[in-house]
Every structure is written in structure tokens, then in C-alpha cells.
C-alpha positions, 0 to 999 in steps of 0.5 A, a space after each residue: 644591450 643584454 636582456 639574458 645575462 645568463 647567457 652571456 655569462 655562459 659565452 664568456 665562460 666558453 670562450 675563456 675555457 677555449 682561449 686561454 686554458 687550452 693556451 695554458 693546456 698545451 702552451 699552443 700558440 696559433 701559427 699565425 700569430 708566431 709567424 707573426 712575433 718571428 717576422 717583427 723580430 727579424 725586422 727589430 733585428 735588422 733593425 739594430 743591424 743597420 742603426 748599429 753599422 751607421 752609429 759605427 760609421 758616424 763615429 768615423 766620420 767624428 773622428 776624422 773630422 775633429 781630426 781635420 778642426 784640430 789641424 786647422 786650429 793648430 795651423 792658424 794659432 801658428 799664423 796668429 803667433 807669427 803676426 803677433 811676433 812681427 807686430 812686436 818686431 816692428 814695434 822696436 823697430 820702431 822704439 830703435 828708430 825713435 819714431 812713435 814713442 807715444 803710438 801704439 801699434 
């Protein structure tokens, strides 16, 4: 690889005094890269925006539809305690008439 580590020695210490102590100097930091950094963070944030709204809407739509499940349950608990009235109705009818005392219905 390297036959002159001296020199690479001095490169590395080049560019770390360019890079990172003219960074920590004046806490300049390249345009690009900010430009960088404030268009993912506008996008995170639009991000956010948008996943906020359909979490909004998806408990809406939850409500109104344990709305719908419960109305429906509670119309066919009505249904199925009417049958079960005029299945014992009919049964003493039928213990009245005297006909099928030993069957069950």
C-alpha cells in the first residue's frame, strides 16, 4: 500500500486540521450539506403531517364503524330474543293443547 508512512501521516493531519478544526473554529458548516439536512427535514415533516391527518381519519372511520357493528348486534339480539319468546309461547300452547308433552321443541 504505503511505503512512506510519514507522509501519509502528514495528509491525515492536513486534512483533519482542514475538516474538523475549521468546523469546530467557526461551526461553519458547507452550504450544501445544510441545504441538505433542511430539505430532509422538511420532508420528515411533511412526513408527519400526512401520517398525523390519516391516523385522524382512521379513527373516524373506527368509530363509525364500531358505531354501525354495535347497531347491527343490537338489532339481532332484538331478533333473537323474539324468536326465543315465540318458541316458548308456542311451547305452552302446546303443554295447553296437551300434545307433545314428552317432545321438546
Amino acid at each position: 500500500m504505503f511505503n512512506n508512512f510519514a507522509t501519509l501521516k502528514k495528509a491525515v493531519v492536513r486534512l483533519y486540521k482542514v475538516w474538523v478544526l475549521e468546523e469546530a473554529k467557526g461551526g461553519a458548516v458547507s452550504k450544501d450539506s445544510a441545504k441538505y439536512y433542511a430539505l430532509k427535514r422538511s420532508l420528515l415533516e411533511q412526513k408527519y403531517d400526512s401520517l398525523k391527518i390519516k391516523q385522524v381519519s382512521s379513527g373516524k372511520n373506527l368509530q363509525a364503524q364500531s358505531k354501525t357493528l354495535i347497531k347491527e348486534n343490537v338489532s339481532l339480539l332484538f331478533d333473537i330474543n323474539g324468536l326465543q319468546r315465540a318458541k316458548h309461547a308456542l311451547s305452552l300452547d302446546l303443554k295447553i293443547a296437551g300434545v307433545g308433552t314428552h317432545q321438546r321443541i
